[in-house]
C-alpha positions as CSV (number, residue, x, y, z in Angstrom):
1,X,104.0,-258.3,6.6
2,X,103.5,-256.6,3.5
3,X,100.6,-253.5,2.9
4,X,99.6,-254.6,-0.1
5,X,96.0,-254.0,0.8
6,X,95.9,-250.5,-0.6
7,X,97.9,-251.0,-3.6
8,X,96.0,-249.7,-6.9
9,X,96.2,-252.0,-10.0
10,X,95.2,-251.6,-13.7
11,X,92.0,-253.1,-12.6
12,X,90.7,-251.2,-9.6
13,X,91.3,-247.9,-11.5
14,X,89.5,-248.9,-14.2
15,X,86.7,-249.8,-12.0
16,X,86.9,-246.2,-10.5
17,X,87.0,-244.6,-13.6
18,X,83.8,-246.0,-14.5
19,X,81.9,-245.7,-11.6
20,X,83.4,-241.9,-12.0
21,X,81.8,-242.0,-15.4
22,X,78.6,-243.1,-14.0
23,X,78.3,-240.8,-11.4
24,X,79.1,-238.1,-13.5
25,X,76.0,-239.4,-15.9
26,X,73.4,-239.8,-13.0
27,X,74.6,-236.2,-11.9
28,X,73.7,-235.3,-15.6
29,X,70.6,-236.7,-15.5
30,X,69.2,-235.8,-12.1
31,X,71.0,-231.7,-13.1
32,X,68.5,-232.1,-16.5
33,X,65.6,-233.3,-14.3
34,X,65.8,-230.9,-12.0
35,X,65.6,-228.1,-14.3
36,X,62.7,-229.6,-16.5
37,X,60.5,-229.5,-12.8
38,X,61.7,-225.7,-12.4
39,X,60.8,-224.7,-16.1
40,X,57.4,-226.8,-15.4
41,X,57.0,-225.2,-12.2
42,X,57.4,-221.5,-13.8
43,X,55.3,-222.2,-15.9
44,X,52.5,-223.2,-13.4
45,X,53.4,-219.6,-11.2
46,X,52.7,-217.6,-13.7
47,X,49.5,-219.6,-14.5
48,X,48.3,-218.5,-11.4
49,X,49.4,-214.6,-12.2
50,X,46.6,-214.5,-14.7
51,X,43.4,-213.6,-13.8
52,X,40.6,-215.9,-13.0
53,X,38.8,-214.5,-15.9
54,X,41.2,-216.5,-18.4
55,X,41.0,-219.9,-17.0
56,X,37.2,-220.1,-17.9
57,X,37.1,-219.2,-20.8
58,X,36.8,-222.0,-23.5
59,X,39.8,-223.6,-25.6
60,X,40.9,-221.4,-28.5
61,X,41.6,-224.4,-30.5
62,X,38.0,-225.9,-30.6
63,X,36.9,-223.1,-32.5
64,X,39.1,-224.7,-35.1
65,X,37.1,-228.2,-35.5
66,X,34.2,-227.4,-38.1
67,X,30.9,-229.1,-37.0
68,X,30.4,-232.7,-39.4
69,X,27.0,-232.0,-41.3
70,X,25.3,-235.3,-42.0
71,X,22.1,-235.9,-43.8
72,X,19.8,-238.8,-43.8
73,X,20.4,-241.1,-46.8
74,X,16.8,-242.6,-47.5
């Protein structure tokens, strides 16, 4: 009886290779992920190093906007 069973063709290590590829990608992608929640996170720890004094107190960038002056046309 031949053990042909585990015998690798052209085909089945071209369909390892790719799935290699793949999982290589996904590894990318979850490695990129994971590092934009820990540079998010950092960011939110050293939020909560400031003092409460600086969370209250109004956006910087309104000041910015210029109230519209409107008169009555009549």
């Amino acid at each position: 009886m031949p053990n042909d069973y585990f015998s690798e063709t052209k085909q089945t290590s071209l369909v390892f290779w790719s799935l290699g590829q793949m999982l290589k990608g996904a590894a990318y992608a979850a490695a990129f992920l994971i590092a934009i929640v820990l540079f998010v996170w950092a960011i939110y720890l050293v939020g909560l190093l400031l003092p409460e004094e600086s969370r209250q107190t109004p956006d910087p960038m309104a000041a910015l906007e210029a109230p519209v002056l409107t008169a009555d046309i009549v």
